[in-house]
C-alpha distance (Angstrom), angle and dihedral (degrees) to the residues before:
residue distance angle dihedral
X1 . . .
X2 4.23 . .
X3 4.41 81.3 .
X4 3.84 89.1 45.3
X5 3.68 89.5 50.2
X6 3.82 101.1 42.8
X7 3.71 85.7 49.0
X8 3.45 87.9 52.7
X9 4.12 86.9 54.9
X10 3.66 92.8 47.6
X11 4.07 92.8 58.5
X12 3.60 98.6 41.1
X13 3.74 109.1 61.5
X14 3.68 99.9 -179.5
X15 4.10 85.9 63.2
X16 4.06 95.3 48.7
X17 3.48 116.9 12.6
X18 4.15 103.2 62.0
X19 3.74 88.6 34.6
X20 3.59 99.7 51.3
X21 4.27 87.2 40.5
X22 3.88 89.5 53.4
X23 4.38 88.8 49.7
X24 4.03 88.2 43.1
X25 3.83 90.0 51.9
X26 3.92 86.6 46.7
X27 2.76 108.8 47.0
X28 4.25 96.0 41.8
X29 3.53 80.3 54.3
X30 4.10 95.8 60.9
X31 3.68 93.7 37.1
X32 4.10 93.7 48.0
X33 3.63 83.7 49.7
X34 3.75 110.2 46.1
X35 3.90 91.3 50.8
X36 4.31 94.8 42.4
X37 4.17 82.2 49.3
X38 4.22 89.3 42.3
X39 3.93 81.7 47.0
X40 3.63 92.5 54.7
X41 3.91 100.4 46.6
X42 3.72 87.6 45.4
X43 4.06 94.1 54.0
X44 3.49 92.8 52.4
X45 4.10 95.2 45.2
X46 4.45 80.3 47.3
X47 3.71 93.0 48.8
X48 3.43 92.1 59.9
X49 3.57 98.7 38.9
X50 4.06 91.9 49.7
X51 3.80 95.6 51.9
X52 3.91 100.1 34.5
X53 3.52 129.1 -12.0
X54 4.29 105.4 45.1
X55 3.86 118.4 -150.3
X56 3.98 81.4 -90.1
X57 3.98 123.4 4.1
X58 3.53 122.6 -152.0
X59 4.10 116.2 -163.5
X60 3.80 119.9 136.7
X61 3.65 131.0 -77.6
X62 3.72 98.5 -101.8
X63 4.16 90.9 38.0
X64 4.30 85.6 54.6
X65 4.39 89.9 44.4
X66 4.03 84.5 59.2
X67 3.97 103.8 25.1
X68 3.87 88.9 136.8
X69 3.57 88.7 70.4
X70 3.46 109.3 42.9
X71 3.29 102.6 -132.2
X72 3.81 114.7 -170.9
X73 3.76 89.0 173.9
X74 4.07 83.5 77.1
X75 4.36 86.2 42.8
X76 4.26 119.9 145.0
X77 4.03 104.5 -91.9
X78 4.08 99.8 -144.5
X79 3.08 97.8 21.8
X80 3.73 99.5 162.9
X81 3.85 89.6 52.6
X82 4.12 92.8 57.1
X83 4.19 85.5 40.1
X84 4.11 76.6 58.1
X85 3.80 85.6 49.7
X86 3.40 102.1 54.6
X87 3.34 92.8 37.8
X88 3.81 93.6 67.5
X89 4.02 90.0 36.1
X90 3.84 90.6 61.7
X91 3.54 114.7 23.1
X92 4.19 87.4 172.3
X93 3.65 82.2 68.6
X94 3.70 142.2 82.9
X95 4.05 116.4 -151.6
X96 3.72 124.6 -158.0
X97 3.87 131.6 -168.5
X98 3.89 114.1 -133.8
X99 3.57 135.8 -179.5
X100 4.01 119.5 -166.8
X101 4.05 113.1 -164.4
X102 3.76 143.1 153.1
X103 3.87 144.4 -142.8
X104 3.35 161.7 101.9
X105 3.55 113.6 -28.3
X106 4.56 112.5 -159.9
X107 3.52 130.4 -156.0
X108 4.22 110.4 -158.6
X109 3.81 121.2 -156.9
X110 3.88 128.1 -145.5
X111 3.57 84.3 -74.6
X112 3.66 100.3 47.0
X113 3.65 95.9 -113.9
X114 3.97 123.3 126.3
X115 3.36 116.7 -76.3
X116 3.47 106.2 177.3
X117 4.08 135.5 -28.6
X118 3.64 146.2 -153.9
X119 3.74 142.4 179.7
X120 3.52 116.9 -117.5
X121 3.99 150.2 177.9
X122 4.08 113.8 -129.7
X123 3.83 132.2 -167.0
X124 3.64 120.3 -152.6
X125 3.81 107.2 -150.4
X126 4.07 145.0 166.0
X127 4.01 96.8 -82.5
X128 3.50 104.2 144.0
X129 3.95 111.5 29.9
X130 4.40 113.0 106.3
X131 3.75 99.0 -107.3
X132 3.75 99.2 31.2
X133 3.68 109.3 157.6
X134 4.09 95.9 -171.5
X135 3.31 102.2 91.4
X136 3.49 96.9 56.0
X137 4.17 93.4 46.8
X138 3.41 91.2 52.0
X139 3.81 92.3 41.0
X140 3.22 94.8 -135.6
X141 4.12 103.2 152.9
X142 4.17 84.6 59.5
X143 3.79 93.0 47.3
X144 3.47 89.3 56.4
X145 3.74 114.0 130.4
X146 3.96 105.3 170.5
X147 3.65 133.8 -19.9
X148 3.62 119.5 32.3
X149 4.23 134.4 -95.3
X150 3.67 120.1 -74.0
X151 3.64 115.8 -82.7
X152 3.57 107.0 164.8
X153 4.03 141.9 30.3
X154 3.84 120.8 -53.4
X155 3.85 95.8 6.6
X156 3.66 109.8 135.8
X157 3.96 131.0 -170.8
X158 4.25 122.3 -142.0
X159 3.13 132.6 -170.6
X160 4.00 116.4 -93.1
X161 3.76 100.8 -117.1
X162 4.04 91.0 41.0
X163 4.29 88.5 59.3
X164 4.07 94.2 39.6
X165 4.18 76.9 51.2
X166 3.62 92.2 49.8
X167 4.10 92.8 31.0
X168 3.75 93.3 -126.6
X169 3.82 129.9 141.6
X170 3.63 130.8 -152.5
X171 4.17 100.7 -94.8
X172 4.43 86.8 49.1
X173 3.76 119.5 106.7
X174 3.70 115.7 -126.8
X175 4.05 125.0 -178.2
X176 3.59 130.0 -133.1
X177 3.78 120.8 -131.5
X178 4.02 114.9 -169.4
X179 3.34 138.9 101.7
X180 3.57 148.5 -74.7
X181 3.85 133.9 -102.0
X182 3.85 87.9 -113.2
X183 3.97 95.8 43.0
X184 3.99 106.4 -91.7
X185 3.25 131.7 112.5
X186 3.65 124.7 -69.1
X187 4.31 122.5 -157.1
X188 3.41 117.1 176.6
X189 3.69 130.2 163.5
X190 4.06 122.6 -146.3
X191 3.99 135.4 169.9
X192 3.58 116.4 -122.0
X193 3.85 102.8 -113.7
X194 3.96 94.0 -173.8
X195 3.98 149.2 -48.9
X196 3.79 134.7 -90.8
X197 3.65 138.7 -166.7
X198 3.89 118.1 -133.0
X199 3.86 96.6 -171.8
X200 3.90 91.1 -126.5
X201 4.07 136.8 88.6
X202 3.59 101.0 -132.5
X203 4.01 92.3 52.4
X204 3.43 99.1 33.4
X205 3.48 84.1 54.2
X206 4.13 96.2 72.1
X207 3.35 119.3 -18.3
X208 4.27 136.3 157.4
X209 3.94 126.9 -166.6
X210 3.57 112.9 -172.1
X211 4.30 136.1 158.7
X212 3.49 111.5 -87.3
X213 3.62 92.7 -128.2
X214 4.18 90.2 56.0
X215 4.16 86.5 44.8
X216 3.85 91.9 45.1
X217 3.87 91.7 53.4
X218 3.68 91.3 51.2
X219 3.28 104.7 52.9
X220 4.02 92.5 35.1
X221 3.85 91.8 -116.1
X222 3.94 91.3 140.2
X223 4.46 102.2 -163.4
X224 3.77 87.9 -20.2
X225 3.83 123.5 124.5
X226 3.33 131.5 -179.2
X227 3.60 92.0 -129.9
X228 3.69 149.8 4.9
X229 3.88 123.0 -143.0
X230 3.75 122.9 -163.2
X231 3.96 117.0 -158.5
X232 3.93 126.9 -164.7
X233 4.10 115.3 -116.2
X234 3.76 76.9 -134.8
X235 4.01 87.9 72.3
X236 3.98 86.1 -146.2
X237 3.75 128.6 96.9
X238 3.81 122.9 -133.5
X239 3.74 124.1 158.4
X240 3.92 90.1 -141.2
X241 4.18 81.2 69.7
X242 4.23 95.8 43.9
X243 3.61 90.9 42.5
X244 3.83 98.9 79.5
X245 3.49 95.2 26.4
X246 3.77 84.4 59.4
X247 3.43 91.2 51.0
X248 4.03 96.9 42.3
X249 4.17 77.3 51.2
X250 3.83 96.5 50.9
X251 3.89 87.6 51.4
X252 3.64 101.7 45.9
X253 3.58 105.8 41.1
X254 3.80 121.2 9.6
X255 3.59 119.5 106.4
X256 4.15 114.4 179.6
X257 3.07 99.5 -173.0
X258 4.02 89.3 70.1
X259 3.66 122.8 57.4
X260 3.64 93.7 -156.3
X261 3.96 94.7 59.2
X262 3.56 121.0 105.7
X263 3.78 127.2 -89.6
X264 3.71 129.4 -173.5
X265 3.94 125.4 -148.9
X266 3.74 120.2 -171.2
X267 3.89 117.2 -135.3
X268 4.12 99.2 -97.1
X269 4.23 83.0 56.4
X270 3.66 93.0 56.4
X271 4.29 124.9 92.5
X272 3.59 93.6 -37.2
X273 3.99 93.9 -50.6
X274 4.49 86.5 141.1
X275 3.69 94.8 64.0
X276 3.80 84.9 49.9
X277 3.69 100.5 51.7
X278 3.49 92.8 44.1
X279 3.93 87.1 43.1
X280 3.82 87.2 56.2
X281 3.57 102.2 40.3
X282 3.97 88.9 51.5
X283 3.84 92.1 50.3
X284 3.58 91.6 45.8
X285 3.64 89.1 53.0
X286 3.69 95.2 47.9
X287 3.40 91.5 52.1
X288 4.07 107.3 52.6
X289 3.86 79.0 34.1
X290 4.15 84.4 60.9
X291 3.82 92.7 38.1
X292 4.19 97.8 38.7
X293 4.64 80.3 51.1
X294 4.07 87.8 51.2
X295 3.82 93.6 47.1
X296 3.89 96.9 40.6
X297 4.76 88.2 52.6
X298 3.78 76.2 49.2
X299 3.97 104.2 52.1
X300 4.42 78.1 30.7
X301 3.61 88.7 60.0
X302 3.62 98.2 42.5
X303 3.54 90.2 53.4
X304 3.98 90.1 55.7
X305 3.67 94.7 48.9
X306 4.03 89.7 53.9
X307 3.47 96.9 48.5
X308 4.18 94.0 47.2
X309 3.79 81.4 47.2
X310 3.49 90.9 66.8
X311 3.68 109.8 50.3
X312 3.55 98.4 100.2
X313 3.85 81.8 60.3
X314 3.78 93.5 54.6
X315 3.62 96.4 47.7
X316 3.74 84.2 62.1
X317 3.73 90.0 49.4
X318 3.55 88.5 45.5
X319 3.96 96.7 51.7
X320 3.94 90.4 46.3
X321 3.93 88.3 60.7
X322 3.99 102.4 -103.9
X323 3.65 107.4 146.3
X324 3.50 125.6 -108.9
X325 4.14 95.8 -127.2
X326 3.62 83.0 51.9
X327 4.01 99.8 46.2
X328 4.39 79.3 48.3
X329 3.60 102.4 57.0
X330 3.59 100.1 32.8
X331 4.09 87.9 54.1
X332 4.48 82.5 51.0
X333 4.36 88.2 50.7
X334 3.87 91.5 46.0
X335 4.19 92.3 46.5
X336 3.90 91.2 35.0
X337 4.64 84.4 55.6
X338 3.93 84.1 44.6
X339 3.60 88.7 49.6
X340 3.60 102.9 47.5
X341 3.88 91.0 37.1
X342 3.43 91.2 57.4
X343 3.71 100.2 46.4
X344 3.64 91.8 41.7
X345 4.08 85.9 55.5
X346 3.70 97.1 33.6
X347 3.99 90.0 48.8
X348 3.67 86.9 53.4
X349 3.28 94.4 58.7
X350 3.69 106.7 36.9
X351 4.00 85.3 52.6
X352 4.26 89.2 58.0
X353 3.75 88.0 54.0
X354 3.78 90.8 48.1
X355 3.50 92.0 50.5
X356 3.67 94.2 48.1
X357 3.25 93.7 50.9
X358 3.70 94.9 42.5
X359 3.71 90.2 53.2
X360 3.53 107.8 38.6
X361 3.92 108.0 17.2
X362 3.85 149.3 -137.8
X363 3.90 110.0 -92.9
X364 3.56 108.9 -161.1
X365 3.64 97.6 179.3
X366 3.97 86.4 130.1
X367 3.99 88.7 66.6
X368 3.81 83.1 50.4
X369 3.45 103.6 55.9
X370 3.60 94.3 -106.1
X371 4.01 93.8 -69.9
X372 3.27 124.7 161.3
X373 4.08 118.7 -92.9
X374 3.53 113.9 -95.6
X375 3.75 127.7 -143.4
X376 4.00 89.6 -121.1
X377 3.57 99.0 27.3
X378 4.26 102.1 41.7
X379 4.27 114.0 -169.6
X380 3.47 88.4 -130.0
X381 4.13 126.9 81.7
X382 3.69 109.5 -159.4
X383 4.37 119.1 -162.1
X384 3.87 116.6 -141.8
X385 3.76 132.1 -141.1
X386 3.72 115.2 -141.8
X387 4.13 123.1 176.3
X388 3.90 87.8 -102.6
X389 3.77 91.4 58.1
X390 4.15 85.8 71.6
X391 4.00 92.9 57.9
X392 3.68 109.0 28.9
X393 3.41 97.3 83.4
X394 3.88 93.5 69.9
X395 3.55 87.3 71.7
X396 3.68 97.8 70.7
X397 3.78 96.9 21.4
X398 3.77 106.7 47.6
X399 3.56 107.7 17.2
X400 3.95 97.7 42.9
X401 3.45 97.1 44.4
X402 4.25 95.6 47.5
X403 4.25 79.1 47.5
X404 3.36 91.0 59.4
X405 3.50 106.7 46.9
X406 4.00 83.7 42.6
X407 3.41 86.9 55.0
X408 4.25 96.4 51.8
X409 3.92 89.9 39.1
X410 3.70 92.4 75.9
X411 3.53 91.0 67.8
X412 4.24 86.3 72.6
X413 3.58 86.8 67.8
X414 3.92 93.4 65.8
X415 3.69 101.7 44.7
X416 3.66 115.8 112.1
X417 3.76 130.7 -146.0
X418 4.00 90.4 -123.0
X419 3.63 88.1 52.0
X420 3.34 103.3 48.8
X421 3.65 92.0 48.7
X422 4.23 88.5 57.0
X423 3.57 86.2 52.7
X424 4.36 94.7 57.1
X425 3.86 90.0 44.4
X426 3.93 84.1 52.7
């Protein structure tokens, strides 16, 4: 009967083809939508965890007790030689060496005097080494405003509003004024190689990228770094992934009786970062949960309005003696192959627009005014495909459309024989 039936489908177009275009549209809709919102929430939770935080961060126990401060004092000695470490402990990782500092940054005139000044916040990073992969997660080549990217010793980046503040252009010599790992005074002079845009107030407002090696020299922190951050090849944060490596960590390496040994803090135990996944991973629940409710009264409704459509057609069924259980559940097996067509089809598709826009991206630099990216605030919105994404879409599809006609089916039930018989003389 479910072959007779589906054949039945395949020759009448006005019972299969609309319905099953409606669910496909549906049900592409919900499935483009949950992964661009997932790819949203995750972009924000990897911004944060590319410039600052890390998937896991690994700085010593007294360094993680006063992390507000940044207090290089308390910095990893070796640090290449634990990098090397951890390297070999989690080969599905990548490690990076960072060092976070502040100061006084100096513009000299002809004459070497002070021109202008401004305080500022610096981050030592990997600029120079072959396969360097910082300047790509901190997106620094599109953030570019003028200039270029480091490429030698002692050439520094700052942010774009920080040099028109200090009225200094990439080519321009500029000193550093801090201090040292062991408290004195640290003077070193670097050439502003070019400017970038971070896409927020507060680091737009004065703001220095330099190599590690350059920053390490001149604040006499010889392979020390304030902290190392470890990144999954995955390029997506999930506690389920830093929770054994956490534990693998705790085992390995940490020592409490020494305040100077290493300690390693995933991404939701850093400045508040758990309330914010969980924050984001409610919203973006409530939101396809919103969206996936709106399509499935929509594919619901659909459903309705085919099944009323065809009641002239079951009083004829009726009248030639076909049963009314019968006419019921083979109206259900007809919706439930539209249903599951559709999603099937409709899944398809919203997965290939996922994926393209996973892969390649939205820029939405028009909505932007044609500003350059920033390296908080990127031009380009990227979706993200998550298991889920490949089921969901039964929900609305399949289920609300059988509901539906489920729903208008009772009304076979009530029709009477006199009635029906009115309704063919009409």
């Amino acid at each position: 009967m479910i072959r007779f039936l589906i054949k039945g489908l395949l020759r009448d177009r006005s019972r299969s083809l609309l319905p099953l275009i409606v669910v496909a549209i549906g049900v592409m809709l919900a499935v483009f939508m949950r992964g661009y919102i997932n790819g949203l929430v995750v972009d924000l939770i990897e911004l944060t965890a590319r410039f600052s935080s890390g998937h896991v961060k690994v700085m010593t126990k007294a360094y993680s007790d006063n992390i507000d401060q940044i207090p290089n004092d308390l910095s990893i000695l070796d640090a290449s030689k634990l990098k090397k470490e951890l390297e070999t402990a989690y080969p599905d990782m990548s490690w990076v060496n960072r060092i976070k500092f502040g100061g006084l940054i100096d513009v000299p005139d002809e004459n070497g005097e002070t021109r202008s000044q401004g305080s500022a916040i610096g981050f030592g990073i990997d600029l120079f080494s072959e396969n360097t992969e910082e300047i790509e997660n901190l997106n620094l080549q599109k953030s570019l405003v003028r200039g270029k990217i480091p490429n030698k010793p002692n050439e520094v980046l700052l942010s774009e509003k920080f040099s028109q503040k200090l009225k200094v252009n990439p080519g321009e010599r500029v000193t550093l004024i801090s201090s040292t790992m062991f408290g004195g005074m640290a003077i070193y002079n670097f050439t502003v190689a070019g400017t970038v845009r971070f896409g927020t107030e507060g680091l737009d407002r004065g703001t220095i990228i330099a190599d590690i090696t350059d920053v390490q020299m001149a604040l006499d922190m010889p392979d020390a770094a304030g902290e190392i951050l470890g990144f999954f090849k995955s390029g997506y944060y999930s506690d389920e992934g830093a929770e054994p490596v956490l534990a693998k960590f705790e085992q390995d390496f940490s020592n409490s009786e020494d305040e100077y040994a290493p300690v390693m803090l995933r991404l939701r135990d850093q400045e508040g970062m758990g309330l914010y996944v969980d924050l984001a991973n409610s919203m973006s629940c409530i939101v396809t949960l919103i969206f996936m409710i709106a399509m499935s009264l929509v594919l619901w409704n659909a459903g309705l309005l085919g099944g009323l459509r065809r009641y002239g057609e079951i009083g004829i069924r009726i009248a030639i003696g076909e049963e009314k259980r019968h006419i019921y559940s083979s109206m259900i097996i007809e919706s439930m192959a539209i249903g599951i067509i559709g999603t099937i089809v409709g899944t398809g598709i919203g997965l290939t627009f996922s994926w393209l826009m996973q892969t390649y991206g939205l820029d939405i630099s028009e909505f932007t005014q044609g500003q350059t990216s920033g390296i908080m605030m990127p031009n380009v919105v990227k979706a993200r495909i998550t298991p889920p994404d490949f089921y969901i879409g039964f929900i609305p599809g399949a289920i609300s459309t059988v509901a539906g006609t489920m729903l208008s089916g009772i009304g076979i039930f009530k029709r009477k024989t006199a009635q029906l018989f009115k309704e063919l003389e009409a």
